[in-house]
C-alpha positions as CSV (number, residue, x, y, z in Angstrom):
1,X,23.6,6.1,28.8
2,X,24.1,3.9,26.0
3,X,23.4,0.1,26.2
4,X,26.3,-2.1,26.8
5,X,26.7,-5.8,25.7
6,X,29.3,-9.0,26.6
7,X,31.5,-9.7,23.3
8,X,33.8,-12.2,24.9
9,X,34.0,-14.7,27.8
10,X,37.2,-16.4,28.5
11,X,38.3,-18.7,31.9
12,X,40.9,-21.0,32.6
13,X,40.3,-24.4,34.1
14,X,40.3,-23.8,38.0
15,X,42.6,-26.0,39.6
16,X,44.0,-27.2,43.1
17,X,47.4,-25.4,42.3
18,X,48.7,-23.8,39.1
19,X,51.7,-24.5,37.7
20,X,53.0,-21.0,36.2
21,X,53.1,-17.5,37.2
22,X,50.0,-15.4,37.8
23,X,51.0,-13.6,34.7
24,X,50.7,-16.7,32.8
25,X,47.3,-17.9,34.3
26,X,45.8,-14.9,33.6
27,X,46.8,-15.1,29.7
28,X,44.5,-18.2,29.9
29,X,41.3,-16.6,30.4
30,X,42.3,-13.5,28.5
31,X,43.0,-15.4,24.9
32,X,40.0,-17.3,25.2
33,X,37.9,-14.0,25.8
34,X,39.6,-11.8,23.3
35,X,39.3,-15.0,20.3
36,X,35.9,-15.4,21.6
37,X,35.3,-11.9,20.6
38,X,37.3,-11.4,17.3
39,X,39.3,-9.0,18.6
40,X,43.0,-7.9,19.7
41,X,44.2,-6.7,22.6
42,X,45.1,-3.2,20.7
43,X,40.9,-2.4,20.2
44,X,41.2,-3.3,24.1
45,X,40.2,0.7,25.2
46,X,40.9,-0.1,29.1
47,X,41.4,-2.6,31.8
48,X,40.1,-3.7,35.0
49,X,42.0,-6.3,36.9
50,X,39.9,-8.1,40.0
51,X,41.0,-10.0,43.0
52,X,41.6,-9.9,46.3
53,X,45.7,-8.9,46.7
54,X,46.0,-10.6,50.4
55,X,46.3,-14.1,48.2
56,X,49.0,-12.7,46.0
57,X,52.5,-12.2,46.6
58,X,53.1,-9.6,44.3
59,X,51.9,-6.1,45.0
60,X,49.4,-4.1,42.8
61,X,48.9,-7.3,40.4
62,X,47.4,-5.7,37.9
63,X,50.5,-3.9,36.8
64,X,52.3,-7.1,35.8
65,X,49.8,-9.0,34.6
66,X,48.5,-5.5,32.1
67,X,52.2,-5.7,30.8
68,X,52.1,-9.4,30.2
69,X,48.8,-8.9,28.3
70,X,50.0,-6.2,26.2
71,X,47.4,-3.5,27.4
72,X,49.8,-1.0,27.7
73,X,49.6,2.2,27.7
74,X,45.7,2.3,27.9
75,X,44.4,2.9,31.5
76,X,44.0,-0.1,34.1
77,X,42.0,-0.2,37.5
78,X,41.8,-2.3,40.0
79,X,39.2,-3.7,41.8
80,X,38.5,-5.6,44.8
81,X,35.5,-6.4,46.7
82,X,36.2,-9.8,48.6
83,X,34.9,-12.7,46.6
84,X,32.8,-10.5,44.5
85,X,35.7,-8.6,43.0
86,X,34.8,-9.6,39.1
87,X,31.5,-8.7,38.8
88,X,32.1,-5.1,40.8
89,X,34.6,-5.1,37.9
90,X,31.6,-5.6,35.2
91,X,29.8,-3.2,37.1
92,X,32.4,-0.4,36.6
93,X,33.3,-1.1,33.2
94,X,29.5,-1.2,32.5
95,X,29.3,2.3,33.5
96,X,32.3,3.3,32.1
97,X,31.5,2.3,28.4
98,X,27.3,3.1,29.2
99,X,28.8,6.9,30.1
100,X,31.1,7.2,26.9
101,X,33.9,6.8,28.4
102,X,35.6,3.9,26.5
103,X,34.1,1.6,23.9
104,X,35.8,-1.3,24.8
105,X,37.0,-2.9,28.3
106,X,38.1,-6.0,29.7
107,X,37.8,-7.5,33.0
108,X,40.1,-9.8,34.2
109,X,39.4,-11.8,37.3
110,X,42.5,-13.4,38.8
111,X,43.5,-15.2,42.1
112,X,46.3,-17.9,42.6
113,X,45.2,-18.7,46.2
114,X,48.3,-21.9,46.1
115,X,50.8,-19.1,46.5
116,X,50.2,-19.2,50.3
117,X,49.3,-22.7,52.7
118,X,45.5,-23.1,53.4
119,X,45.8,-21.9,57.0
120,X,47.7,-19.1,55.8
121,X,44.7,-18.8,52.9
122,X,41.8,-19.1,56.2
123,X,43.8,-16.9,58.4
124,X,43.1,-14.1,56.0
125,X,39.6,-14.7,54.8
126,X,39.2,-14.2,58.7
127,X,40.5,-10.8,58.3
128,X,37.8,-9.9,55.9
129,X,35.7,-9.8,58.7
130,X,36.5,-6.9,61.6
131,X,39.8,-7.4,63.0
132,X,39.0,-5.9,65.9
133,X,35.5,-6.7,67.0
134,X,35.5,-10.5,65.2
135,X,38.0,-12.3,63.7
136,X,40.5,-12.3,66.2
137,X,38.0,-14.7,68.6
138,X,38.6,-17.4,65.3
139,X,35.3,-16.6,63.2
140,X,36.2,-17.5,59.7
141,X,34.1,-18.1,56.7
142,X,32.2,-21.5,57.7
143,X,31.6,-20.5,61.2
144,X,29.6,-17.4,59.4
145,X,27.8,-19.1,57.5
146,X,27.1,-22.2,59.6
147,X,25.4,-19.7,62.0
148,X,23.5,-19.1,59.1
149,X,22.6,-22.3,58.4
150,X,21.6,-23.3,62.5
151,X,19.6,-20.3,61.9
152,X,17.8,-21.7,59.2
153,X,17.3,-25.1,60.5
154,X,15.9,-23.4,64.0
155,X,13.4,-21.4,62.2
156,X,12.0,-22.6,59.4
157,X,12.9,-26.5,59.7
158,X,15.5,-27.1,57.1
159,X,17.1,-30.3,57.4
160,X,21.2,-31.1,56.6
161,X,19.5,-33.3,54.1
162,X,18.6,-30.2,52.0
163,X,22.0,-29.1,51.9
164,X,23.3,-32.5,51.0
165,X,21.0,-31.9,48.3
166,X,22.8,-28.9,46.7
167,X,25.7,-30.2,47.2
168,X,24.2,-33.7,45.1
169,X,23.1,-31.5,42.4
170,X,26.4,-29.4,41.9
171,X,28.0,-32.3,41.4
172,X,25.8,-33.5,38.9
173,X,27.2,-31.0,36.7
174,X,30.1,-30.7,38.0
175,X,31.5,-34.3,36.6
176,X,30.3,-32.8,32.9
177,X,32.0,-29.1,33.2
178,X,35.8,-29.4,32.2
179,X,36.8,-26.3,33.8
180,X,35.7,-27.4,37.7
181,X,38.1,-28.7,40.1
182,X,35.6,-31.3,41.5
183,X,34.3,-33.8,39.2
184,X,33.1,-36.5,40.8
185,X,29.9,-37.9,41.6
186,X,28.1,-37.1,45.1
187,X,25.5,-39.0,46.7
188,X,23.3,-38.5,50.0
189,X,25.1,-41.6,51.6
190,X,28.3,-39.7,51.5
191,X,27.5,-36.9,54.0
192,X,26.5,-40.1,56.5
193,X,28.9,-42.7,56.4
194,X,31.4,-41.4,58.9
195,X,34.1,-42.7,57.3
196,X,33.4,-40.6,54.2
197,X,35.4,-37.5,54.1
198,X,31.9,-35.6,53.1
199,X,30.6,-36.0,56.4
200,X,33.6,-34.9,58.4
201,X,32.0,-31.6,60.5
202,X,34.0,-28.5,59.4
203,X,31.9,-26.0,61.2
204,X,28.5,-27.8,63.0
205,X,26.1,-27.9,61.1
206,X,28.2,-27.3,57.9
207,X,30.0,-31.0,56.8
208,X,33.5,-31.0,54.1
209,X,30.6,-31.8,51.3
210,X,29.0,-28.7,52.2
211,X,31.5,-26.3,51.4
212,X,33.5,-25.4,48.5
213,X,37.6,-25.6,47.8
214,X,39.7,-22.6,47.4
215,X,41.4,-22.8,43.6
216,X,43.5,-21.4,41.3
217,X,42.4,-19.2,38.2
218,X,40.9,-16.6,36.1
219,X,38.2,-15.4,34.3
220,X,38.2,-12.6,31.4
221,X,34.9,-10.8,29.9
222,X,35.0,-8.3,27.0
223,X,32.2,-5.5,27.1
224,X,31.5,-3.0,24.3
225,X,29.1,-0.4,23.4
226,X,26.4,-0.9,21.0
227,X,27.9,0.3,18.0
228,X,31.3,-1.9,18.6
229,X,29.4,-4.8,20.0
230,X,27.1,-5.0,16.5
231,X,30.7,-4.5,14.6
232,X,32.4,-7.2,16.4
233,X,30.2,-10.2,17.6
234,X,27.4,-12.0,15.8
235,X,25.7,-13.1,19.5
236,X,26.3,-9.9,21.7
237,X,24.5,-10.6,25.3
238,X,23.2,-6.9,26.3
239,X,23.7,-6.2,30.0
240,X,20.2,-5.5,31.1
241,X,20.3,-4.5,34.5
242,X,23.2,-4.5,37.7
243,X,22.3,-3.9,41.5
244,X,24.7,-3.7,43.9
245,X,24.6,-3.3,47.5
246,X,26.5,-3.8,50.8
247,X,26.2,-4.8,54.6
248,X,27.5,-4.3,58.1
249,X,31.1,-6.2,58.6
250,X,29.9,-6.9,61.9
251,X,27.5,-10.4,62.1
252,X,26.1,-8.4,65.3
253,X,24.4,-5.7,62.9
254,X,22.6,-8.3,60.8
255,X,19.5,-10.1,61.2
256,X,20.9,-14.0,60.9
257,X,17.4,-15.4,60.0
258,X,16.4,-13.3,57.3
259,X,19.5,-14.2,54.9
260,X,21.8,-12.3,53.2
261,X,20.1,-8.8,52.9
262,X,22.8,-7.0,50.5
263,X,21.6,-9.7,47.6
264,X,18.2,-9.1,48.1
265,X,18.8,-5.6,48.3
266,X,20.8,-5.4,44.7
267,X,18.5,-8.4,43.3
268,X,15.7,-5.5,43.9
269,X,17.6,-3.1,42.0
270,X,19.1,-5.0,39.1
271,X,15.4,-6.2,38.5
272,X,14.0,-2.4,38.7
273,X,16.7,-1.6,36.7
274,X,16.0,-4.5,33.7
275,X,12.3,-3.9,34.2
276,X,12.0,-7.8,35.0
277,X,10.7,-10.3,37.7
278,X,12.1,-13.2,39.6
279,X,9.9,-15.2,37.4
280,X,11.2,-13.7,34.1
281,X,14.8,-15.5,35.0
282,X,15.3,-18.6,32.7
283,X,18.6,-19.6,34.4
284,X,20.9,-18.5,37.4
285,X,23.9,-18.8,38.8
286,X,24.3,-18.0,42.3
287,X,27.5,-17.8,44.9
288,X,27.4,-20.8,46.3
289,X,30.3,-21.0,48.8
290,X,28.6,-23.1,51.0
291,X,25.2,-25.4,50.9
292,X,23.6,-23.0,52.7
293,X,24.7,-20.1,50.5
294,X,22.5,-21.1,47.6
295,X,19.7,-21.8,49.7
296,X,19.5,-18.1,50.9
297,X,20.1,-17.4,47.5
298,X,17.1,-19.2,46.1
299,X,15.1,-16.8,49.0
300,X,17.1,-13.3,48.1
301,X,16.4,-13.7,44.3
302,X,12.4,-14.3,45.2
303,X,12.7,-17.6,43.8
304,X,11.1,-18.7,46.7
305,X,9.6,-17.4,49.7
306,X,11.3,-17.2,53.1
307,X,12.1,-20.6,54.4
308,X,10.5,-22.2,50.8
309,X,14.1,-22.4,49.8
310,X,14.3,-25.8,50.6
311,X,11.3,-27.1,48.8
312,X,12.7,-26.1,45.5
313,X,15.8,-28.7,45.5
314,X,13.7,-31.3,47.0
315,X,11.4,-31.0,44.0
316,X,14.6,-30.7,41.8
317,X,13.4,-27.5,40.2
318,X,16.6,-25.9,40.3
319,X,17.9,-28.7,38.0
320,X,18.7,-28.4,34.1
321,X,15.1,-29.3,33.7
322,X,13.9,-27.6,36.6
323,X,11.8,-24.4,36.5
324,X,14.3,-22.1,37.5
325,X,18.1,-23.8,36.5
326,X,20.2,-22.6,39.0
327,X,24.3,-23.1,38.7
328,X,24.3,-26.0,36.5
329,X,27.7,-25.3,35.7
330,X,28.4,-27.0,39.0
331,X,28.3,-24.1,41.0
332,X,31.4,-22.9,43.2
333,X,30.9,-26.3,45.2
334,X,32.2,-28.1,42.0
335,X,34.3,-25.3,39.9
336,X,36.2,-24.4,43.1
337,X,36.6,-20.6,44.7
338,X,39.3,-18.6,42.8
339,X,38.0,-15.5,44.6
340,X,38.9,-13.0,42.3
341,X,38.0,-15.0,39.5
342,X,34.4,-16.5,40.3
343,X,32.1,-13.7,40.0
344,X,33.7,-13.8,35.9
345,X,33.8,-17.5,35.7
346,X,29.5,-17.0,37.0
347,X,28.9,-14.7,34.1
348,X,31.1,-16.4,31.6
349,X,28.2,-19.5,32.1
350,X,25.4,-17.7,31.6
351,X,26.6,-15.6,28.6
352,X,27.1,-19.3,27.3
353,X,23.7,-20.4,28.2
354,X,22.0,-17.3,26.3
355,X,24.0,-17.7,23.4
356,X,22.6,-21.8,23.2
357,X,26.5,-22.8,23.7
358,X,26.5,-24.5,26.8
359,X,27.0,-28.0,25.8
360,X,25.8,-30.7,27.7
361,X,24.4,-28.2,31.0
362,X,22.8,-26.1,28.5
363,X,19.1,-25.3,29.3
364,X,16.4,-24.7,26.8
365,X,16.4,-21.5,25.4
366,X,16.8,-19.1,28.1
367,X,15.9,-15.4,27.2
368,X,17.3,-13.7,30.4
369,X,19.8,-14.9,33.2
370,X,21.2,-13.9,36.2
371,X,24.4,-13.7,38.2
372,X,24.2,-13.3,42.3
373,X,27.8,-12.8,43.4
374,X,28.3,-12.4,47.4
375,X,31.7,-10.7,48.8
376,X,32.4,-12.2,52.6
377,X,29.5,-12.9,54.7
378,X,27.1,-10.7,52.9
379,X,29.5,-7.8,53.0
380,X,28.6,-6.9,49.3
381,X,26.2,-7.8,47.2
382,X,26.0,-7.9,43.2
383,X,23.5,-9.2,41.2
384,X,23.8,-8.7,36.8
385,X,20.7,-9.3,34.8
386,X,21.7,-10.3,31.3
387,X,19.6,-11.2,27.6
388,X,20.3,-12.5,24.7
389,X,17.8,-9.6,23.3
């Protein structure tokens, strides 16, 4: 197995609702990537094309949107695991170019959630739960995860000011990252002024600030072998280790308390497989669908013990200057959730961060990073370890 590096990241702004074709918001990420990396699409070996097609009006999406992109005739796949469809897609063109396969492949996250009403968008991220044991008594995505959150709270004494927190914090960086869809400030007021919109209860305990907003976009990454990646890009970012892993659909199998165990699960194996620690992470970015989300998150990783979750936003040390910088691109909560793009757009930042061309939410020389990407409620798990070494 040879080693296998990121050449180019590309990602369009997320927005609210895109103007033009899925065709054409896909060609914004894609020309990004592709310039990033100095190439053309005709070095482009194959293709893997992530989303989730219940969003999408058109059938098999990939097949338009390889035409429009001119990667035709190479071979395309497509990939879809919920909400962590992109970096599954990393993790099968990782193997395929580790294994020989191809030299070069690019993975292009896509969703344009607008094409359908948000109860019509809710409806179906409800079917990604069991549609016959679950979803049809109206758990959707915040119920999950507020029981998650009560769980918390019950057990190891979180407060909804901790959440508020994260949600503070994403929008810190969210106001300074061009590409989000939320970019304005957030204070802890918000979430208790009942006539602020942040405070409105979506799903007790879970408020509107708490949660993220479905979006419009897409993300593109380039990955090469070693010999094209030296050939082609002055900053390659090697792919160091990916753990993936998965978990019952049913909330009935899982233990609500413990967290999310698939991304504790592939955070175990993506470290074993980089031959690093939780403490060897200089910067993260982790799915952070709702406030509670990241705070599991912080747990999974080992960045904290179970329950010390909390302790590390109210000592700010998963800011910029923190001791472990998590999503200071401002997070999903800011960027918005384009879900076949956002496992992409997570690896797009930190590839920036390693390379020292983050901007203003770039932290101080970071060695490694790593990507936690969660499909549904903890259905699958991916975590990517990535260096600049």
């Amino acid at each position: 197995m040879g080693k296998v590096a990121i050449i180019g990241v590309g990602q369009s702004k997320f927005v609210r609702k895109y103007p033009g074709s899925l065709r054409e918001l896909a060609f914004e990420g894609f020309k990004e990537a592709i310039t990033d990396a100095g190439i053309t699409n005709n070095e482009i070996d194959a293709s893997v094309f992530c989303s989730a097609p219940e969003y999408d009006k058109q059938r098999s999406p990939s097949a338009v949107v390889a035409e429009y992109l001119g990667l035709n005739p190479q071979p395309t796949f497509y990939v879809e695991t919920l909400c962590s469809s992109s970096s599954t897609g990393l993790k099968l063109a990782y193997s395929m170019v580790a294994s020989g396969l191809h030299d070069v492949v690019a993975i292009i996250g896509l969703q344009k959630m607008s094409e359908i009403s948000s109860a019509e968008s809710q409806e179906r991220m409800g079917r990604g739960a069991d549609i016959q044991w679950e979803s049809p008594f109206g758990t959707m995505m915040p119920a999950y995860y507020a029981m998650h959150a009560q769980a918390h709270i019950d057990k190891y004494g979180t407060t909804l000011e901790d959440l508020a927190a994260i949600r503070v914090k994403a929008a810190t960086y969210g106001q300074i990252n061009d590409r989000a869809v939320y970019r304005k400030a957030v204070t802890p007021e918000m979430f208790t002024d009942p006539d602020n919109m942040m405070s409105g209860t979506v799903s007790s305990p879970l408020r509107v600030g708490d949660c993220c907003a479905n979006a419009d976009g897409t993300s593109c990454l380039i990955v090469a072998n070693e010999e094209k990646a030296k050939q082609f890009c002055k900053k390659p970012i090697w792919i160091l280790g990916v753990g993936t892993a998965s978990a019952s659909v049913n909330l009935t199998g899982r233990d609500r308390v413990h967290g999310l165990l698939a991304a504790e699960q592939a955070a175990q194996k993506a470290y074993t497989m980089a031959g690093v620690g939780p403490k060897d992470i200089d910067v993260a970015e982790v799915h952070d669908c709702f406030t509670i989300a990241e705070l599991l998150a912080y747990e999974a990783l080992g960045f904290a013990d179970p329950g010390g979750g909390k302790e590390l936003i109210q000592g700010q040390e998963t800011y910029k200057e923190g001791s472990i910088p998590v999503n200071v691109d401002g997070g999903l909560l800011s960027k918005g959730h384009p879900i076949g793009a956002t496992g992409g757009s997570q690896i797009r930042t930190i590839v920036l961060q390693l390379r020292g061309e983050a901007g203003d939410m770039q932290v101080q020389d970071p060695q490694i990073g790593l990507v936690h990407n969660i499909g549904g409620v903890g259905i699958y798990g991916n975590v990517t370890i990535l260096g600049n070494q």
